[in-house]
Each structure stands twice: as structure tokens, then as C-alpha cells.
C-alpha positions in Angstrom: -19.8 -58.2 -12.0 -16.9 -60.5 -12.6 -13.3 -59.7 -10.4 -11.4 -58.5 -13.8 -14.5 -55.7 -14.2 -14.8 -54.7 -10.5 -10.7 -54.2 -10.3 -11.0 -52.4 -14.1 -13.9 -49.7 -12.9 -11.8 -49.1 -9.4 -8.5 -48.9 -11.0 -10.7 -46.2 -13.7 -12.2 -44.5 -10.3 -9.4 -44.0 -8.8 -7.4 -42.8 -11.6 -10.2 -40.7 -12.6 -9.8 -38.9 -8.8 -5.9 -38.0 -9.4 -6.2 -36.2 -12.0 -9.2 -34.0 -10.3 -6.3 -33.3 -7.1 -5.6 -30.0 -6.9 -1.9 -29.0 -6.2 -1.0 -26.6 -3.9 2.5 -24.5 -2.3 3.6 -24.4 0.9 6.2 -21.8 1.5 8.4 -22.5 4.6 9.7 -19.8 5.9 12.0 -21.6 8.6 13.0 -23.5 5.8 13.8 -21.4 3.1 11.5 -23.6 1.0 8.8 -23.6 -1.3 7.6 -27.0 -1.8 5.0 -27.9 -4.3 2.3 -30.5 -2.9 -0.4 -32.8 -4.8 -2.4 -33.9 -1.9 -0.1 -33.9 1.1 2.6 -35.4 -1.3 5.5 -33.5 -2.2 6.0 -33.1 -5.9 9.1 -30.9 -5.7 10.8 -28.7 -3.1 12.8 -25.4 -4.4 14.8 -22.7 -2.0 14.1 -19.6 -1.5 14.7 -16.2 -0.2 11.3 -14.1 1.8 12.0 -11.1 3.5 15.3 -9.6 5.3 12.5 -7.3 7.2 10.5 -10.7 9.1 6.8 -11.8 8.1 4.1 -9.2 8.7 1.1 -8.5 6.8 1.4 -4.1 7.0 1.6 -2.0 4.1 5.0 -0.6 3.4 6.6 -3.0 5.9 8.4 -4.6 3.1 7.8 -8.3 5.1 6.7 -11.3 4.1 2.6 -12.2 5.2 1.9 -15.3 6.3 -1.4 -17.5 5.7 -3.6 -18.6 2.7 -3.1 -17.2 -0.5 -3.7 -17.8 -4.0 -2.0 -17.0 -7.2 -3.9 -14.5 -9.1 -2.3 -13.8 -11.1 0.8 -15.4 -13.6 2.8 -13.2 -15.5 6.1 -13.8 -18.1 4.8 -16.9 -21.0 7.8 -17.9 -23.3 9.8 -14.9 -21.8 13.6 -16.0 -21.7 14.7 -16.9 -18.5 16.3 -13.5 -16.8 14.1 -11.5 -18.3 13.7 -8.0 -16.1 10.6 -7.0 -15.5 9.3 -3.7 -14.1 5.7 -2.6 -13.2 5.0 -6.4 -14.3 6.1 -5.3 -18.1 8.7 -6.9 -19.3 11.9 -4.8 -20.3 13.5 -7.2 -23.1 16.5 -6.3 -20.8 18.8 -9.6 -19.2 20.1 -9.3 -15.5 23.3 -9.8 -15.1 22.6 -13.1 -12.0 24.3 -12.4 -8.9 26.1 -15.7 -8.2 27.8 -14.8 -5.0 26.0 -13.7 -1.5 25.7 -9.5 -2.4 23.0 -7.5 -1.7 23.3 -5.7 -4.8 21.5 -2.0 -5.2 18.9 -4.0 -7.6 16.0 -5.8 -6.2 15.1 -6.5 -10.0 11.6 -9.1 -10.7 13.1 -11.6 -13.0 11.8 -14.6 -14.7 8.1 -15.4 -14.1 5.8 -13.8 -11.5 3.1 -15.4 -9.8 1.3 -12.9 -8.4 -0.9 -13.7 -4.9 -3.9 -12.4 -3.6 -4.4 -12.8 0.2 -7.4 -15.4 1.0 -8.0 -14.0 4.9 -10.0 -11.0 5.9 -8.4 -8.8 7.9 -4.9 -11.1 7.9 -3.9 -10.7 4.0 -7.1 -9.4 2.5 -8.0 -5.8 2.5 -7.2 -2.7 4.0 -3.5 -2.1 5.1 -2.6 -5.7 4.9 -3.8 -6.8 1.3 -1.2 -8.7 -0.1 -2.4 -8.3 -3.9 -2.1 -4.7 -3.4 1.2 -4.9 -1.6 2.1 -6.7 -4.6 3.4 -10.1 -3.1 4.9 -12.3 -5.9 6.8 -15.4 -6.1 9.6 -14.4 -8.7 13.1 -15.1 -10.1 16.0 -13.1 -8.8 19.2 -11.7 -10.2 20.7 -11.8 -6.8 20.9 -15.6 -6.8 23.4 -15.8 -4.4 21.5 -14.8 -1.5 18.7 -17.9 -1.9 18.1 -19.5 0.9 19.0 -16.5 3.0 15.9 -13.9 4.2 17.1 -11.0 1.7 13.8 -9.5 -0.2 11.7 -7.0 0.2 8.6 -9.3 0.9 8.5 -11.4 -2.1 9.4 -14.9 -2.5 12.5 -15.0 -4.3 13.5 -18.7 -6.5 16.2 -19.3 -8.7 15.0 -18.0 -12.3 14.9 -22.0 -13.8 13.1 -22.9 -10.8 10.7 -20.2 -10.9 9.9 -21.3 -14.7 9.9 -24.7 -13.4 7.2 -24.1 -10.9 5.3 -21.4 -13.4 5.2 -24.5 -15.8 3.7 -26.7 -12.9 0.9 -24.5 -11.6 -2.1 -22.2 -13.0 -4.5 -19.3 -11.6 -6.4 -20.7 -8.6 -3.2 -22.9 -7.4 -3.4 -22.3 -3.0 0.1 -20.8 -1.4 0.5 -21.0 2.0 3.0 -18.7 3.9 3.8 -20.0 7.0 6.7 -19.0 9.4 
């Protein structure tokens, strides 16, 4: 096989291998960040808010749990950005965004939610500490203001367009690590 061939069929192999990378989150919680990752590489980085109660894995704790996760599920297609949604069923009510640092009386689900499932027996999967059944999503907020500080309830709070930005970006199956 000539040069022109060999370089063509590696330049096709290796193309053919980034589009088979999986991406995957990272969710800082020093940080305040969520950063989306396509093999090590950061694609984007967003802020956001975890828990005012700490990380923890315990039922009714209302913290954030650390480790592997996955989403499981993805709720809010074509909804308009600062959609409420309750019980996961969207309202067809608009929040009124919080721009300034107030813990309002609200802790409304806005946006998009990506819904995780813990991935680690025992840590985030089962029992007291299942984080599907806590119901752990990463979610717009109408208390914008307070992103980048710990203020939930054990969610991942984002800023609504960067919660629709990520929802556009990832699918079912996408990995999300917690980490403190």
C-alpha cells in the first residue's frame, strides 16, 4: 500500500474511533462545576449549586452523593426554557428566575431534568442510599442567583440555558461523577 492510502485508512481509523468516544460529567463539588468531558477533554464547563446540607448518600438527608452515576433518565423535550415542573410533569407554569443571592421559599425543578441512577452497591445503589429513588437530578433553577453557592436540596442545580445546553449535549447512558 502506497503512503497517500496508508495515511487515508489511518486518518478513516482514527476518525472512525472519535465518533465511538463516549462523553461523560464530572461534577466538582469543590468547584461548583459540572464539566462535560469527551475522553479526558473538557468540552464545556457550567456552574452549579449541590447541596447546602454537605454530600452524603442517606435517604432524607437532603445532601448531595458522591460517586458513579448515570443519567437514567431525561425529562423536558422542546419545553420552553423555565418551565416548572413537579413530580417530573411539567406545569405549563414560568418561574419567575431569581437573579439575586435569596433563598426563596421555592425549590422549584425547572428546565430539563436529567435524572441519575447510582452505579455503586451499597454507596448510591440500593437500600437507604439509592440515588434514583432519592430522586437526584441535574436541573434548572429559578433561584439563579445562588449558582455557584451550595444551596439545594441534593440536586445539581445549572442555570436553565445551561441545563438545555448540556440536555442537548448528552443522552441516557451518559456517566456523572459526583465527587467532593
Amino acid at each position: 500500500m502506497d503512503t497517500k492510502k496508508s495515511l487515508a485508512v489511518i486518518s478513516l481509523l482514527f476518525a472512525s474511533l472519535s465518533s465511538l468516544a463516549e462523553d461523560s460529567i464530572t461534577v466538582d463539588i469543590s468547584e461548583q462545576r459540572l464539566y462535560l468531558l469527551r475522553n479526558m477533554t473538557v468540552l464545556s464547563s457550567y456552574p452549579i449549586s449541590s447541596s447546602s446540607y454537605g454530600e452524603g448518600q442517606q435517604e432524607n438527608s437532603f445532601k448531595t452523593p458522591l460517586g458513579q452515576h448515570v443519567i437514567k433518565e431525561m425529562i423536558g423535550d422542546d419545553t420552553k426554557e423555565d418551565t416548572i415542573f413537579i413530580s417530573r410533569i411539567n406545569t405549563k407554569r414560568t418561574a419567575d428566575i431569581v437573579k439575586d443571592p435569596i433563598n426563596t421559599e421555592d425549590d422549584y425543578v425547572t428546565s430539563r431534568i436529567l435524572w441519575l441512577s447510582g452505579e455503586e452497591e451499597g454507596v448510591n445503589k440500593g437500600g437507604k442510599v439509592d440515588s434514583y429513588n432519592r430522586y437526584i437530578y441535574i436541573h434548572g433553577t429559578q433561584e439563579e442567583g445562588l449558582i455557584g453557592l451550595k444551596a439545594s436540596h441534593g440536586c445539581i442545580r445549572m442555570f436553565n440555558n445551561d441545563v438545555i445546553d448540556l440536555y442537548q449535549k448528552v443522552k441516557i447512558g451518559t456517566k456523572v461523577l459526583i465527587k467532593a
